[in-house]
C-alpha positions in Angstrom: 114.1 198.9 83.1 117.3 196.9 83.2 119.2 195.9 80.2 121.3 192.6 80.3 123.2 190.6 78.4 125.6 187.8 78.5 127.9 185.8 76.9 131.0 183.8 77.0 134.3 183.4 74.5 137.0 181.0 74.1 139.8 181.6 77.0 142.2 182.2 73.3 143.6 184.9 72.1 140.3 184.6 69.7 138.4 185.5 72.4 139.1 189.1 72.8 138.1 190.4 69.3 135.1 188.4 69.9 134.6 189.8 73.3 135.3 193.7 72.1 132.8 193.2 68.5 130.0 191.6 70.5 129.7 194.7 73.5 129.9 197.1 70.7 126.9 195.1 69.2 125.2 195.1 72.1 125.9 198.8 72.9 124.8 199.9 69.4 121.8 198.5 70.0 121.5 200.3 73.2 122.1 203.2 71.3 125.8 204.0 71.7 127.3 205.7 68.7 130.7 203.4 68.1 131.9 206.5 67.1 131.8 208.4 70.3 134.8 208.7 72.8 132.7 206.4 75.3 132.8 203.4 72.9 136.1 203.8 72.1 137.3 203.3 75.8 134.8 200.7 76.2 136.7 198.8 73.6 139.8 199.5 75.2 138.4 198.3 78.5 137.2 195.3 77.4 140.0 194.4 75.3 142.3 194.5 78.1 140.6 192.7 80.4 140.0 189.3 78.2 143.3 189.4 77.5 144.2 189.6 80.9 141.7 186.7 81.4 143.1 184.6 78.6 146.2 185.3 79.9 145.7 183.6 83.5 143.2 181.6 83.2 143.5 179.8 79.2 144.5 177.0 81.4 141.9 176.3 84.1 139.1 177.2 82.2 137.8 177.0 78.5 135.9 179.9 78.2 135.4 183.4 79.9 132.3 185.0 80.6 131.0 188.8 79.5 128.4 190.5 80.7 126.8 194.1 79.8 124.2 195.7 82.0 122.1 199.3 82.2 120.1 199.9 84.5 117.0 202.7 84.3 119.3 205.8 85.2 121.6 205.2 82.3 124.2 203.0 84.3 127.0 200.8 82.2 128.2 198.1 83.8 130.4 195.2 81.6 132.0 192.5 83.7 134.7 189.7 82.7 134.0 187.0 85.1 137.1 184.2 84.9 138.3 181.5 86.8 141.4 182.7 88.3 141.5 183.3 92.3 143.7 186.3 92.2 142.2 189.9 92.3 143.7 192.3 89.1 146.1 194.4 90.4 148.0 197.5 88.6 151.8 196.9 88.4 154.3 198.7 88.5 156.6 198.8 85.4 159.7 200.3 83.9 160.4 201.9 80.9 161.7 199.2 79.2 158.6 196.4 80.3 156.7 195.3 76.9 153.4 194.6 79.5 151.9 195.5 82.4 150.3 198.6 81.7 146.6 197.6 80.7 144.8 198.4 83.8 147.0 201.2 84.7 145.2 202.7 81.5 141.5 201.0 82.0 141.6 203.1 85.2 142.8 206.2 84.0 140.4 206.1 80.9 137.4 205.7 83.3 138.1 207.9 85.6 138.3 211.1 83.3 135.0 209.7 82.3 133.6 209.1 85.9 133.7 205.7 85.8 135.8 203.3 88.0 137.0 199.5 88.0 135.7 197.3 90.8 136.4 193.4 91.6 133.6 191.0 92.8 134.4 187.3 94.2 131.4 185.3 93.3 130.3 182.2 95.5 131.4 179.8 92.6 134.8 180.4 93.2 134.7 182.8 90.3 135.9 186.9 90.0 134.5 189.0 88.1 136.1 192.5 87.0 133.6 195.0 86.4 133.5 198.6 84.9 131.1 201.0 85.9 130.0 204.0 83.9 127.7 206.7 85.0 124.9 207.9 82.7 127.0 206.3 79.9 124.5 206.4 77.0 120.9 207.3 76.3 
């Protein structure tokens, strides 16, 4: 059985509490304690990467899209699909740099939970960022 859900929010900066309350919704009804380590990152994750979608695309697009899948062997998978034709990339920063450090930390949070962070270019001139999580919940 797959599990699948999606959504959009406002390409605003009221987007991404939207964004982060309705994937814990979803994932609580999944299931996932919001008080377990996992859902903690997840809001990190997701967080992150709507604001990086408001961020670059707030003015080519009015909304962003969010979507939360689990397949039958306990697989997470949330993707932010946007607008923008440029793929995520992790900068680097110095010391003194007040951003760029977001998916720097989305990767490092995933990986010490065997996840990773992958980009897809869909055919309607679209990308989607998606996480992937192993066995995340059940």
């Amino acid at each position: 059985m797959t599990l699948d859900n999606r959504f959009t929010v406002p390409a605003t900066p009221a987007g991404v509490p939207a964004a982060r309350r309705t994937v814990a919704e979803i994932l609580t009804g999944w299931g996932l304690s919001q008080e377990s380590e996992l859902a903690h990152v997840l809001r990190v994750a997701v967080s992150e990467l709507v604001t990086n979608a408001v961020q670059h695309t707030a003015h080519i697009t009015p909304h962003i899209a969010v979507t939360v899948q689990a397949d039958s062997r306990r697989h997470l998978r949330i993707g932010v699909t946007d607008h923008h034709h440029d793929r995520p990339r992790v900068r680097q920063v110095a010391p003194e740099d007040t951003y760029g450090r977001g998916l720097a930390l989305i990767r490092t949070l995933l990986l010490e939970l065997g996840g990773l962070i992958t980009t897809q270019r869909n055919a309607d001139a679209t990308k989607t960022v998606w996480i992937h999580l192993p066995a995340a919940f059940g």
